[in-house]
N, C-alpha and C positions, 0 to 999 in steps of 0.2 A: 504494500500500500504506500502511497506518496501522496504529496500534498500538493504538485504542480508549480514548485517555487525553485528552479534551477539554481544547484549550487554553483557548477562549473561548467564550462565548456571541453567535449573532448579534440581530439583529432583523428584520425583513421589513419592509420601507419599503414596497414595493409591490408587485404582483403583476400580470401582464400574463398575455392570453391572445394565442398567436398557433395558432389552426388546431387540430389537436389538443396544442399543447405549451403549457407555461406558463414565463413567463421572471419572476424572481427578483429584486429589489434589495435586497441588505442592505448594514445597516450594522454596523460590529463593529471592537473594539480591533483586531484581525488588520489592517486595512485597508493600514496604512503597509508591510508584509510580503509582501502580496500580488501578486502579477503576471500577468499577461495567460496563459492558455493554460495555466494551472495547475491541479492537480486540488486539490482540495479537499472533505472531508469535510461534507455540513450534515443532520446529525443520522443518520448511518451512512450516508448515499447520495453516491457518490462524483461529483461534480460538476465541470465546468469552466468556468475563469475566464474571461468573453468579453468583461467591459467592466470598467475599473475609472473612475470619475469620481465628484465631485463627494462623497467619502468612501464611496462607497461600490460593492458588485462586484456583480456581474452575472450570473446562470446559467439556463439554461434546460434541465429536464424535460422528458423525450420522452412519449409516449402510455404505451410501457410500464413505465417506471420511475416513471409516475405511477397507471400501473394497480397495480405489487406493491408502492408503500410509501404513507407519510401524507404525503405532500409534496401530492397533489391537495384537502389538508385545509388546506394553509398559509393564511393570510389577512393580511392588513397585518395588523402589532402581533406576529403569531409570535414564540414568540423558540425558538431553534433553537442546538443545541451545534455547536461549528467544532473541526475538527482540521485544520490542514495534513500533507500526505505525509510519510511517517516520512524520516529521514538513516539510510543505513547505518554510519555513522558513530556514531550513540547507541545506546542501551539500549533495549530493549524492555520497556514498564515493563508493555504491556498481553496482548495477543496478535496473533497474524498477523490482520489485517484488513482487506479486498479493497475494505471500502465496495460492493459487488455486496449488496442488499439482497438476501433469500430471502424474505420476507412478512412482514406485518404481522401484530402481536399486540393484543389488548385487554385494559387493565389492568380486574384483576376485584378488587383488594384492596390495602389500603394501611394496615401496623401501625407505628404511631409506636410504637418500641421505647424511647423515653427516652433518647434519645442516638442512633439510627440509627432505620433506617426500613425494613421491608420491604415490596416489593412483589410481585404475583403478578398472571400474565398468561395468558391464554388463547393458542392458537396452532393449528393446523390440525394435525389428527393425522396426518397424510400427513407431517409434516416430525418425528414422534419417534424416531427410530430416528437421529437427528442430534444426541440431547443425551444427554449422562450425569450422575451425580450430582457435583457439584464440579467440574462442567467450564464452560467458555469458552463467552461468548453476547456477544452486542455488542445491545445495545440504544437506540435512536435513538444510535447512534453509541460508545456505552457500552460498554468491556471489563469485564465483570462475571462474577460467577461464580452459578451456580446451584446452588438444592438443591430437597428438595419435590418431584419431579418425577411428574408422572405422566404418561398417553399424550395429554394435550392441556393440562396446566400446569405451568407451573413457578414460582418465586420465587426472586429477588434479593434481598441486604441492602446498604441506600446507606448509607455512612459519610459524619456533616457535611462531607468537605469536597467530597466528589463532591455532596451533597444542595445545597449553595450554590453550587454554580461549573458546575453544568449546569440542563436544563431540568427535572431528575426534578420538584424543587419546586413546577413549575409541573401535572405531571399529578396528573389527577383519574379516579375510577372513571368505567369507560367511553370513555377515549380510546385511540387506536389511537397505537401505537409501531414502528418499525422494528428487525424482526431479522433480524440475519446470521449462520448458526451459525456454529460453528468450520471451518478450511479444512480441515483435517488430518482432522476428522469425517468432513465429506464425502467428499475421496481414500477415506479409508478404505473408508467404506459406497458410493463406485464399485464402488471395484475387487472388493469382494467380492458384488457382485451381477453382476458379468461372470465370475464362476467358477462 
């Protein structure tokens, strides 16, 4: 479980294919932190730790968690937001977050507001009945809030410090982003389609 408030940013040193999975080496301030058989957040897909060495940790994507997000898009140089697993013990500064991606979005817009920055993204209309106005969206690993909404987009506003200390910086119109809607949405829109 994660809260959606990126600690660090990683790098992708290199990229392996084995069969249909592809396995992961980054490197990233987190390293000295990290430990064997850990989950770990890289870029909302909930990953686990299987080597650490030589500064840097290890993860391998299966077929289908490479089918529903942009991690089958990773390339050496990547550079990808890291969250470690929440403490129940801390604050929830972001919202409930599974790291279970639900599909990927493509950004369609990007307004330099003069001090913040908004973006808006496309998304599969089969998944709207999952977002509301000013509510919780996790974006390549992002707890962000949305507005704009319609039945296939929606827009975020990045504040400088999220805009410098994750990947948003690096997206450009036309890349594909990981999103996980809210958990709570979900229950919700279960259980009232089983009545």
């Amino acid at each position: 479980m994660f809260t959606g408030i990126i600690e660090k940013t990683g790098f992708i040193e290199e990229v392996l294919s084995n069969g249909s999975n592809k396995t992961f080496l980054v490197s990233s301030p987190l390293f000295s932190q990290l430990k064997v058989d850990q989950s770990l957040s890289h870029d909302g897909v909930c990953l686990t730790i299987e080597e650490l060495k030589n500064g840097l940790h290890q993860v391998t994507a299966i077929s289908e968690t490479l089918l529903k997000t942009n991690l089958g898009k990773w390339q050496k140089g990547s550079i990808i937001n890291l969250e470690r697993c929440m403490q129940l013990n801390g604050r929830l500064d972001g919202h409930f977050v599974q790291g279970h991606v639900d599909t990927t979005a493509v950004c369609i817009d990007i307004v330099n507001k003069d001090g913040s920055w908004e973006y808006s993204f496309r998304f599969p209309e089969k998944f709207s009945k999952l977002i509301i106005e000013k509510g919780s969206i996790t974006v390549n690993g992002i707890s962000l809030t949305i507005f704009n909404i319609t039945a296939e987009t929606f827009t975020v506003a990045i504040v400088p410090y999220t805009y410098e200390h994750t990947n948003m910086n690096k997206l450009i119109k036309g890349d594909l982003v990981n999103i996980e809607f809210d958990m709570i949405g979900k229950y919700v829109n279960r259980i009232q389609s089983l009545q």
